[in-house]
C-alpha positions as CSV (number, residue, x, y, z in Angstrom):
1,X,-16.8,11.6,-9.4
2,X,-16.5,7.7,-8.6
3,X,-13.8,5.6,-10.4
4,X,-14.5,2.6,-11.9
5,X,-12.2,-0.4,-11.8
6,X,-12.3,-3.8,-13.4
7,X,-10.2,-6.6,-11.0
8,X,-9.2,-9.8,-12.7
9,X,-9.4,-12.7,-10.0
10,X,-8.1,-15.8,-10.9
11,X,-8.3,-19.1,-9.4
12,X,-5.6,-18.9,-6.6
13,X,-4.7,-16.3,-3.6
14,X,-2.2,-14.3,-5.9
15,X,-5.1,-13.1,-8.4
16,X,-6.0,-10.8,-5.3
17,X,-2.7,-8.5,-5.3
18,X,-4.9,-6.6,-7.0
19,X,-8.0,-6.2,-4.4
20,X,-5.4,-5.7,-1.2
21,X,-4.0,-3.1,-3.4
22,X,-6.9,-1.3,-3.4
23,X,-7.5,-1.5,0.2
24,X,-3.8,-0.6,1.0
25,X,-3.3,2.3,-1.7
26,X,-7.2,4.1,-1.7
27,X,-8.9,5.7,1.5
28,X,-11.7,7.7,-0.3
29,X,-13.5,3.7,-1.0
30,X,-17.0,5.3,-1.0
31,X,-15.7,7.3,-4.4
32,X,-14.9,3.9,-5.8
33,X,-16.6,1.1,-7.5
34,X,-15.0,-1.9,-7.9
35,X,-15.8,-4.5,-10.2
36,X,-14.7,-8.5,-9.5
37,X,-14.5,-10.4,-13.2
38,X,-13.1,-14.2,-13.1
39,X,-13.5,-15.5,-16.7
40,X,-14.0,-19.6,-16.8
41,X,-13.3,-21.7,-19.2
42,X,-16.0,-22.5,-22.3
43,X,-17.2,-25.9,-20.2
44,X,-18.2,-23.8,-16.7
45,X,-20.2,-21.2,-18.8
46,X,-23.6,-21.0,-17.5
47,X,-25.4,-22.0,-20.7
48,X,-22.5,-25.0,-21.6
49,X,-23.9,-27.6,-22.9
50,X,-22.4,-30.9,-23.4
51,X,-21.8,-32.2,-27.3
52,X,-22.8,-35.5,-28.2
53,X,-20.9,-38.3,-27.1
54,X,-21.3,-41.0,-24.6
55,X,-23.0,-40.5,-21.4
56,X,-20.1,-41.1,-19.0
57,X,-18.0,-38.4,-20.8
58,X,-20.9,-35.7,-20.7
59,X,-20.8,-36.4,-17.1
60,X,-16.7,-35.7,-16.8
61,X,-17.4,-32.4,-18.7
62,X,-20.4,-31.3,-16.0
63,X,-18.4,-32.1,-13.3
64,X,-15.2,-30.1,-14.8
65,X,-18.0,-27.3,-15.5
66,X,-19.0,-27.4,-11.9
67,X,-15.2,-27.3,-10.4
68,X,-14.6,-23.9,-12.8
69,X,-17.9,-22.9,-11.3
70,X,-17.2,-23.5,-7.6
71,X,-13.7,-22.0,-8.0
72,X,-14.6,-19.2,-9.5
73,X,-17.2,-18.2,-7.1
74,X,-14.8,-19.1,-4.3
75,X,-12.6,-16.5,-5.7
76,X,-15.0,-13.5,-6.1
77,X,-16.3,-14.6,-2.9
78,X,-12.7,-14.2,-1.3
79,X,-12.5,-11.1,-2.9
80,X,-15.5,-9.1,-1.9
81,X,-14.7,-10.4,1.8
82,X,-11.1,-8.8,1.4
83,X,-12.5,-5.7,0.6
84,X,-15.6,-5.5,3.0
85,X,-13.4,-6.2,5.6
86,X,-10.6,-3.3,4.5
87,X,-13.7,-0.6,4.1
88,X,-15.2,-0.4,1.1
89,X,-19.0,0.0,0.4
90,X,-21.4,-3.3,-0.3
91,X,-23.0,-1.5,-2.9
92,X,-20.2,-0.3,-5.2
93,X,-18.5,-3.9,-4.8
94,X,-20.2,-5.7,-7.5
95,X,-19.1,-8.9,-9.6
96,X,-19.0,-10.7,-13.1
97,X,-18.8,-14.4,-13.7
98,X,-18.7,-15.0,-17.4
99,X,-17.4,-18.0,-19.5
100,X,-14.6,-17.8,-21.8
101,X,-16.1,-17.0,-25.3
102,X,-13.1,-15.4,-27.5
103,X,-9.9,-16.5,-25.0
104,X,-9.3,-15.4,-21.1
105,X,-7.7,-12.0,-21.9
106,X,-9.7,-11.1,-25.2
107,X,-12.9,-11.5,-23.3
108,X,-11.2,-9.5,-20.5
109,X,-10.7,-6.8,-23.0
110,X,-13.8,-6.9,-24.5
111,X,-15.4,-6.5,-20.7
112,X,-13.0,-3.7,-20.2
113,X,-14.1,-1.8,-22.9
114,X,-18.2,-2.8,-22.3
115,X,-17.8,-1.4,-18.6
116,X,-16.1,1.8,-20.0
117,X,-13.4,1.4,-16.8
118,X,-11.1,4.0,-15.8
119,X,-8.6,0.8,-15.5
120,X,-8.3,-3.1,-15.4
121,X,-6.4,-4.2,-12.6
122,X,-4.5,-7.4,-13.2
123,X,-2.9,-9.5,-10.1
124,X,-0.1,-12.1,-10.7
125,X,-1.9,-14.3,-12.7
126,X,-3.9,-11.9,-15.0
127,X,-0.5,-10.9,-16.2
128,X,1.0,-14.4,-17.1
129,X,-2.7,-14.8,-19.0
130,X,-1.7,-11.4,-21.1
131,X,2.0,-13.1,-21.6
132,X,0.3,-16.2,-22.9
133,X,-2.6,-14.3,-25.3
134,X,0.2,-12.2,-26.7
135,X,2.3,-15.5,-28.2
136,X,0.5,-14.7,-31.4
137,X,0.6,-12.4,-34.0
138,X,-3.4,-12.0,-34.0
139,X,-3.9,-11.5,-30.6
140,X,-1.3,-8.9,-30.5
141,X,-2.8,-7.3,-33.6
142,X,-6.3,-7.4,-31.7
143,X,-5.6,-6.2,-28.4
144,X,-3.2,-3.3,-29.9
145,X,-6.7,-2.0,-31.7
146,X,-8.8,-2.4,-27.9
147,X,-7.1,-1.9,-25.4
148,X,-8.0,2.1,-24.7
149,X,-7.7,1.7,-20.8
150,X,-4.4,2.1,-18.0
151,X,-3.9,-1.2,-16.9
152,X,-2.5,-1.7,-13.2
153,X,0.2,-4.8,-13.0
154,X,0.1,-5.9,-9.3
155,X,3.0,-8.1,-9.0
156,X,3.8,-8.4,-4.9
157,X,2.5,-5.5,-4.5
158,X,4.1,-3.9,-0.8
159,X,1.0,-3.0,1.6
160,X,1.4,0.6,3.1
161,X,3.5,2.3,0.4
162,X,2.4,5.8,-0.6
163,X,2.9,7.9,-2.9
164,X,3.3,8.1,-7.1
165,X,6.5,8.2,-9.4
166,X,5.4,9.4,-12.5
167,X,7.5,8.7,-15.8
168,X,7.6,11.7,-17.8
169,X,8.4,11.5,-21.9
170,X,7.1,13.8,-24.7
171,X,4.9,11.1,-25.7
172,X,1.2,11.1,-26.1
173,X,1.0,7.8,-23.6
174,X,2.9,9.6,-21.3
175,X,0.6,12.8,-21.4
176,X,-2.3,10.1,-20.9
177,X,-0.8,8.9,-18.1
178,X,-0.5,11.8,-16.5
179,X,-3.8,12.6,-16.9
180,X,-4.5,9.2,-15.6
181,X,-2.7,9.7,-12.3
182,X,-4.5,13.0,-12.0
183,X,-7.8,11.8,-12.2
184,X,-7.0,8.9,-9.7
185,X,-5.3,10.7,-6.9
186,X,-7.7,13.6,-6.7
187,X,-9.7,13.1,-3.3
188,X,-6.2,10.7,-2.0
189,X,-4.6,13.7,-0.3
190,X,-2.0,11.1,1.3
191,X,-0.3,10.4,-1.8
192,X,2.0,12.8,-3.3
193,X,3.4,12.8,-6.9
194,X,6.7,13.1,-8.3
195,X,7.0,13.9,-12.1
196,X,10.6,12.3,-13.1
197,X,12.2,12.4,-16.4
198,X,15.6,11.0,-17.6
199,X,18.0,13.3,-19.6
200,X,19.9,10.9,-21.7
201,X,20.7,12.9,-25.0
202,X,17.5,12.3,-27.2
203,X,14.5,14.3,-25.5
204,X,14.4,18.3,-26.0
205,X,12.3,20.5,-23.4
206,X,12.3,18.4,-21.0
207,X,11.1,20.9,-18.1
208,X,8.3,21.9,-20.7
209,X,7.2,18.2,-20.8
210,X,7.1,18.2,-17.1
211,X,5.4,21.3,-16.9
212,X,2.7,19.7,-19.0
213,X,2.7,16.9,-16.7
214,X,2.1,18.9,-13.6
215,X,-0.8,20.8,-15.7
216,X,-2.4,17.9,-16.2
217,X,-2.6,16.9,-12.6
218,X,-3.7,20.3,-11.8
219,X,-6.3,20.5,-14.1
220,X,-7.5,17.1,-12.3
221,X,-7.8,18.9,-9.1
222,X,-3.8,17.6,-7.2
223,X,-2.9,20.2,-5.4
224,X,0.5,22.1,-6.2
225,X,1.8,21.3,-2.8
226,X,1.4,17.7,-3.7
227,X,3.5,17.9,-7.0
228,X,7.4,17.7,-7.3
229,X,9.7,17.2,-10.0
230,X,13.0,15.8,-10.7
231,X,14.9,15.6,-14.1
232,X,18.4,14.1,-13.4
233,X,21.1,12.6,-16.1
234,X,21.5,9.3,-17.3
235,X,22.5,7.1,-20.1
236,X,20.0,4.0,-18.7
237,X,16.2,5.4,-18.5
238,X,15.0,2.0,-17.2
239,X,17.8,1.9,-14.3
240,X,17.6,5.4,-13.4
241,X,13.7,4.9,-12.8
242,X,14.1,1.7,-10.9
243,X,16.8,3.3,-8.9
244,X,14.4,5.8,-7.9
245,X,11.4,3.8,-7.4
246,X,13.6,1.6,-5.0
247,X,15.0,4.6,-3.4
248,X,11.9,6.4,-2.0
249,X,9.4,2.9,-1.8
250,X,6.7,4.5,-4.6
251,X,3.1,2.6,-3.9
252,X,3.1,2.9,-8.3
253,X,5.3,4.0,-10.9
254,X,3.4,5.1,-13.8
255,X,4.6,5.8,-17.5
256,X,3.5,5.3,-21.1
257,X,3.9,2.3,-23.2
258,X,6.3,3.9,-25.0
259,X,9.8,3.0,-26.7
260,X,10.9,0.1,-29.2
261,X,8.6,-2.6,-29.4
262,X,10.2,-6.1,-28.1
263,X,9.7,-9.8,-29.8
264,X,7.5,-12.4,-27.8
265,X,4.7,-12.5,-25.6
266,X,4.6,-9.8,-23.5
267,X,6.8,-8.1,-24.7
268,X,5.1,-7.7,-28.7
269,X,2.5,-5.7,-27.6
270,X,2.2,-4.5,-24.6
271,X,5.0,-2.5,-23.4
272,X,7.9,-0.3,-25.1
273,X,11.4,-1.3,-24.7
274,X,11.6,1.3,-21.5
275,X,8.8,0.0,-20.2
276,X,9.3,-3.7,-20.3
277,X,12.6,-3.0,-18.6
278,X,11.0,-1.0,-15.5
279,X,8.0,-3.6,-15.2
280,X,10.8,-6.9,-15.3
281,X,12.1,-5.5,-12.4
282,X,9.4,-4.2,-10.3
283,X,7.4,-6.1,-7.8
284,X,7.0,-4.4,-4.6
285,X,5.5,-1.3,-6.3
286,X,2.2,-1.4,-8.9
287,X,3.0,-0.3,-12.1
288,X,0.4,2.0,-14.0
289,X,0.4,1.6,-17.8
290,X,-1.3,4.0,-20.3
291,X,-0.8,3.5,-24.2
């Protein structure tokens, strides 16, 4: 079955972390379709038009309209020659210009959820666009209710890592993940995973919460050789992950949104406590989110 992703580009090099991701992480590309979105401001949509007002400011707010344009196009253009060139199929690389109509990450959303996506992939900049949507009570309120899909933050992300630490808590975005990772990894035979969980006092069962991890990644077709687990003691969840992530190099650590929700930006909405803590202090590796 072919994956669908959704990659923001923005309008500088660092939006495509996300497509040399892709091309570093993935070797089955014909089982994927990619999807290139840049979202313009309101002035470059394609059916802006100018309001009244005297002729020499209608022509400042075409020729803004046209820069957008150009850029944008420069961008998706970069993109799709990125990921021809790094193997992946002309016909499953396809692309969406659209202009901003509710905000930059709402409209992001709201293409997310059209496209029915197995995840949207955001590169440096789509992230500091989330940070700057989330500074207000309503837009945390509206993305908590839409956003059903893993998001993949690609920071810096480290070309030729392999391999996937999965974060394992009782939680039902945990189980998602898992089921997530699973679904993903099926057909990449060079990537292994390692469900990890943190024993610090508060969770119960934890080798029956990885053993419902690891049934979920068989289920998906990962083969058991593929599949090791780890529980190990510690009072710091957050440190104990990084430690291991850093440790072994991971291509992507992957957990729930999970734990005590944080004050400001990103850190209202869109990840727990734990969560916030791992993705502050990861670059090198792509961090998987699933609520």
């Amino acid at each position: 079955m072919d994956k669908s992703l959704l990659v923001a580009v923005g309008d500088d090099m660092s939006s495509l972390h996300g497509v040399r991701f892709l091309c570093s992480f993935f070797s089955q590309k014909e089982s994927l379709e990619v999807t290139l979105c840049y979202i313009a401001p309101l002035s470059a949509s394609k059916d802006f038009k100018a309001p009244a007002q005297p002729l020499r400011f209608q022509t400042v707010d075409r020729e803004i309209a046209a820069q957008y344009s150009r850029t944008g196009h420069e961008s998706i253009d970069a993109g799709i020659d990125v990921l021809l060139s790094r193997g992946f199929h002309k016909g499953k690389v396809t692309t969406k210009y659209r202009g901003k109509r509710l905000g930059t990450v709402k409209d992001l959303v709201q293409e997310g959820k059209r496209g029915i996506y197995d995840a949207v992939v955001l590169g440096r900049r789509g992230y500091a666009l989330f940070e700057q949507a989330l500074d207000t009570s309503v837009s945390r309120q509206m993305l908590d209710q839409t956003i059903d899909f893993p998001v993949w933050i690609c920071r810096q992300p480290e070309e030729g890592r392999r391999h996937v630490l999965l974060c394992m808590d009782p939680s039902e975005p945990s189980m998602r993940i898992a089921d997530h990772v699973g679904f993903m990894l099926k057909e990449e035979k060079q990537h292994e995973v390692k469900l990890f969980s943190v024993d610090d006092g508060s969770q119960k069962d934890m080798e029956g919460t990885l053993e419902k991890g690891k049934q979920a990644l068989l289920i998906n077709g990962i083969e058991e050789a593929r599949i090791t687990s780890q529980i190990i003691k510690a009072s710091n969840v957050p440190e104990a992950i990084l430690s291991e992530g850093k440790r072994n190099a991971y291509a992507v650590i992957a957990m729930g949104r999970g734990g005590t929700p944080q004050k400001g930006l990103f850190k209202k909405w869109f990840i727990g406590s734990r969560s916030l803590k791992v993705f502050e202090h990861t670059s090198k590796s792509v961090l998987w989110l699933s609520r």
